[in-house]
C-alpha positions in Angstrom: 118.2 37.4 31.4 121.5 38.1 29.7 123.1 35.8 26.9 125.8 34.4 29.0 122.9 33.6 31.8 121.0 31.9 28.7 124.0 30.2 27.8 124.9 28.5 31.0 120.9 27.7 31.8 120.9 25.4 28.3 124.3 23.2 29.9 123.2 22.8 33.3 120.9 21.4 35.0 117.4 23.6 36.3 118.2 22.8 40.3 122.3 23.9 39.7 120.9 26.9 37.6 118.9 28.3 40.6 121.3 27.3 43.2 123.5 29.7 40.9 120.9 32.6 40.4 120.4 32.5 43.9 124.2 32.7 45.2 124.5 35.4 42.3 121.8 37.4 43.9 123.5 38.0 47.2 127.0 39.3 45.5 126.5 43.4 45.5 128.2 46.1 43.8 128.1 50.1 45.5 127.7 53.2 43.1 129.1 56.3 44.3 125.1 57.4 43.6 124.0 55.4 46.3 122.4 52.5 44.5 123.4 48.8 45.1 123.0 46.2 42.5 123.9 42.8 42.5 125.7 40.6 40.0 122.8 38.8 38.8 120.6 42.4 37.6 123.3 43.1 35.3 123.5 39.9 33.5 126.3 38.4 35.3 126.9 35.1 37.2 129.5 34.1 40.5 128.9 30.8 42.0 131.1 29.4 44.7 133.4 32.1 44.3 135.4 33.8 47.2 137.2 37.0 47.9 136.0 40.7 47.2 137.4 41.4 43.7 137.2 44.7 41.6 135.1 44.7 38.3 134.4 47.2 36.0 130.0 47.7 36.0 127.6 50.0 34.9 125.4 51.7 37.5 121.5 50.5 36.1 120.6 53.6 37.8 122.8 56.6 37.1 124.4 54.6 33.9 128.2 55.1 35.1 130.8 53.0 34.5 133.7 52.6 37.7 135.7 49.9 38.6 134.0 48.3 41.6 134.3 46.1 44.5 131.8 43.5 44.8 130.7 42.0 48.5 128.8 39.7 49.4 125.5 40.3 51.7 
């Protein structure tokens, strides 16, 4: 678990902190390697958010960092 996800579990509740993990969990990021990640993996967090926006992220498997789209699954 990141710092920011430690953070944000210590203000909010336990049942508002896994409705978050989960809807963080289904928000995916392609590498040009192949692998998809989601948000949560790499220590991030988007809850009740909309829209497909860009984000720099670094591949956990081939370690690259690219400006990529993130979807929802």
């Amino acid at each position: 678990m990141s710092t920011i996800q430690k953070i944000i579990r210590f203000f909010v509740s336990a049942e508002t902190f896994s409705k978050m993990e989960s809807a963080s969990k289904k928000w995916y990021f392609q590498c040009e390697c192949g692998n998809e990640f989601n948000i949560w993996e790499i220590g991030g967090i988007r809850y009740k958010a909309a829209g497909n926006p860009i984000k720099a992220a670094r591949c956990p498997k081939c370690h690259k960092v690219a400006m990529r789209k993130l979807h929802k699954k």
